[in-house]
PAGUPA-334812 format. One record per residue (C-alpha): x, y, z. Coordinates in steps of 0.001 Angstrom, whole numbers, plus 500000, padded with zeros to 6 digits. Each point is the difference from the previous one (the first is absolute). Layout:
<atoms>
XYZ
...
</atoms>
This chain:
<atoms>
828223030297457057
496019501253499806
499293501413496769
503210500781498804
500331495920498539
497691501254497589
501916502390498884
502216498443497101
497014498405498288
498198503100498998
503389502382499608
500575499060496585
497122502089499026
501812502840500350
502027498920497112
497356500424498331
500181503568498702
504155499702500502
500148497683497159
498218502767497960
502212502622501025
503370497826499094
499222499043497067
499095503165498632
502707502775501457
503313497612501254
502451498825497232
498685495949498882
503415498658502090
498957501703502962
496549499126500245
500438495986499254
502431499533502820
497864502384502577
496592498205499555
501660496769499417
501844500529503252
496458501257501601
498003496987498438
502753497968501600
499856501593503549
496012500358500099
499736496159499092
502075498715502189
498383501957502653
496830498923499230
500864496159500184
501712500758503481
497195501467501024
497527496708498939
502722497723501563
499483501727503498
496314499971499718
499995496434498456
501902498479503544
497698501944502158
497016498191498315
501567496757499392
500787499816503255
496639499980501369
499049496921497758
499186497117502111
502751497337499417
502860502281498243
503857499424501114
500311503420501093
500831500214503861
496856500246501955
501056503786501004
500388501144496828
495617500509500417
500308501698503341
498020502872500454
502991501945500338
500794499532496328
496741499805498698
499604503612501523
502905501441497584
497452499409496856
496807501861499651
497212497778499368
502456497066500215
497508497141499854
499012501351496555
502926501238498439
502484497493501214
497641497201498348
499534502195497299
503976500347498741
500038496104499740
498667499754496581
500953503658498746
503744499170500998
499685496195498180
498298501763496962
503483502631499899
502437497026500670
498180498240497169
499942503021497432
503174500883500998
501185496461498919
498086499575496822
501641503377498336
503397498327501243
498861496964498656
498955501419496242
502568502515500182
502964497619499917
497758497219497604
499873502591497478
503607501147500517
500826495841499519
497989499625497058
500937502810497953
503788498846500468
499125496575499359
498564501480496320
503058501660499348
501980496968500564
500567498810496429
501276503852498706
503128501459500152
501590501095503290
499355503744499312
499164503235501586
496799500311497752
497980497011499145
498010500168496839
496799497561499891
498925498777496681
496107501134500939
496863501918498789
499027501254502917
501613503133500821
502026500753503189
502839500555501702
500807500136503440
503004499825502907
501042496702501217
502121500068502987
502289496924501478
500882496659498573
503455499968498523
499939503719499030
497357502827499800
498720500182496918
497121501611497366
497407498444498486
498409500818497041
498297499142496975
500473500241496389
496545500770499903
500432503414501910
503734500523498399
498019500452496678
497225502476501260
503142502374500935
502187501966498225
504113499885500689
499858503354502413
497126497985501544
501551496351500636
502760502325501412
497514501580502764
498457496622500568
503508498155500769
501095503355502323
496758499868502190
500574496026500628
503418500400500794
498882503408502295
497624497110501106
502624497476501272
503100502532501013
497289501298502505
498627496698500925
496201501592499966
498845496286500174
501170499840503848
497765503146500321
497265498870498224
500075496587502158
500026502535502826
496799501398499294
498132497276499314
500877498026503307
499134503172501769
496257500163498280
499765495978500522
500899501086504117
497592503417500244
497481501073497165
500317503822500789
503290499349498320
498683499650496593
500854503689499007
503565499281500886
500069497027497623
498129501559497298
502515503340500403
503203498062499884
499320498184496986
499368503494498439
503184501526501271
502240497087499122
498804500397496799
500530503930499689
503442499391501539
500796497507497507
498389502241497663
502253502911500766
503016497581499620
499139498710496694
499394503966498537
503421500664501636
501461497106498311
499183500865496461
500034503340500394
496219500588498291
497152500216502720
497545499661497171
501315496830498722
499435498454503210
496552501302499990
499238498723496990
501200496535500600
497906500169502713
497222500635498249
500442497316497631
500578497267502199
496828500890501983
497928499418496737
501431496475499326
501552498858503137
498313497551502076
501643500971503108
502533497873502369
499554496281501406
499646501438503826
499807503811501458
502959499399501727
502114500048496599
500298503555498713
499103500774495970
500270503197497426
495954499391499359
499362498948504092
495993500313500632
499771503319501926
499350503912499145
502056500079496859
498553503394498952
501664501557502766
502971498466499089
499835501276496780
499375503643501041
502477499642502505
503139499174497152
498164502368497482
501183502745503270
503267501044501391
501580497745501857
499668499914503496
502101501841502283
502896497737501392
499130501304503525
499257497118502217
498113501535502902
498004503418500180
500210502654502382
498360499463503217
498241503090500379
497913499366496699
496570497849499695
501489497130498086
502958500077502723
497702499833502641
497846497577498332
502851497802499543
501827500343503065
496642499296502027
500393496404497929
503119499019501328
498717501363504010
497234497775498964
501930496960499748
501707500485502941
497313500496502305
498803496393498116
502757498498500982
500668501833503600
496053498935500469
500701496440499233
503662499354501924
498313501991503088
497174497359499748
502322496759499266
501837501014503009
497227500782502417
498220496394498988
503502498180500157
500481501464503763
496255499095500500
500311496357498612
503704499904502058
498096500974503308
497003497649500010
501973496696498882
501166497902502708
503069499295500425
</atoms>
């Protein structure tokens, strides 16, 4: 394997400037399911990657129930360094595993308790909380998908408003941006130089949603004022992974972006242009991540294959 193990775990930083790139020339739909995708790809890379160098180090632990010739020479060889980096990935792969399962964990507590506070109100598509605090927000599953909001918010918004805010949830749930969302997050949790990609989808699921909700009620400005609004009194969602009108993020841009023309419906630009390049380099990118890690999982598996008895 040599060097090339290492590969997956520092790829992801050249989503880096990618992220930029998407979520400033490629239409909001396009970009969330591209660096979603990549997030996806680069993680699970990444966590291959620790696996492999996690059994070559475990297995030179004295007492551990991994064949004796798993800590040949032979396979030691395949890892640079290997005393040192295979004990190394112990910890760093328990610490992903365990943030990994702690977003799971909160992700689907918060999902459980804000259903269990809607359980006295009417079965509806949009639940209305008797509350002054003042949000509103997407919440997926349970017996149907449904909105949440607040009569505290309702009031700060005018009837063109409450229209925009209802159109971006339901843009929110049609689109399922929560799966992306969850996405992202498990893929920072699994590799840190994934961060951008988390902080860039949660923009461009809101811009998509964004673009939805203008298209909706036909009034781009409406939407950008209800925007606007709800960022002044809103006190944001119960967990990232649930998308919002006033979501934390760079709501100027989103602003200036509906105060614009819309976007151009085009999906994917021309390769022979700098953002096509850009972007296509992305997805070559990923595949070398993953081509990187399967060529390594297969080399160890025939390594680990040859050097256990039979």
């Amino acid at each position: 394997m040599g060097v090339f193990v290492f590969l997956p775990l520092v790829l992801p930083l050249t989503a880096w400037p990618i992220a930029r790139l998407a979520t400033q020339h490629l239409h909001p739909r396009t970009a969330t399911g591209l660096l979603s995708a990549m997030a996806a790809v680069m993680a699970l890379c990444s966590t291959l990657c620790l696996g492999l160098l996690m059994v070559v180090g475990t297995a030179q632990l004295p007492g551990n129930p991994l064949p004796d010739g798993w800590s040949d020479p032979e396979v030691r060889e395949s890892v640079p360094h290997d005393e040192i980096v295979g004990k190394a990935a112990i910890p760093v792969l328990l610490a992903v595993l365990m943030g990994c399962g702690r977003t799971l964990l909160r992700h689907c507590r918060v999902r459980r308790r804000a259903h269990a506070a809607l359980a006295g109100l009417r079965d509806t598509s949009v639940a209305v909380l008797p509350d002054d605090e003042a949000y509103a927000y997407a919440l997926p599953g349970g017996p149907r998908d449904r909105i949440v909001v607040t009569t505290a918010l309702l009031a700060c918004l005018d009837s063109r408003e409450r229209q925009a805010l209802f159109a971006h949830e339901r843009a929110h749930l049609a689109a399922r941006h929560h799966r992306h969302l969850l996405i992202v997050q498990l893929a920072a949790r699994a590799n840190p130089f994934l961060l951008p990609l988390r902080t860039a989808v949660s923009y461009v699921t809101e811009r998509w949603a964004d673009e939805e909700a203008a298209r909706s009620v036909g009034s781009r400005r409406a939407v950008a004022r209800a925007i606007g609004k709800a960022a002044l009194v809103s006190r944001g969602t119960p967990a990232p992974t649930l998308a919002a009108l006033a979501a934390p993020g760079p709501l100027p841009r989103r602003v200036a972006a509906l105060l614009a023309p819309p976007p151009p419906a085009r999906t994917w630009p021309p390769l022979f242009t700098a953002v096509g390049l850009a972007l296509w380099s992305a997805a070559a990118g990923a595949v070398l991540s993953a081509t990187f890690s399967a060529n390594s999982a297969v080399t160890l598996l025939l390594l680990l294959h040859a050097a256990t008895p039979l």
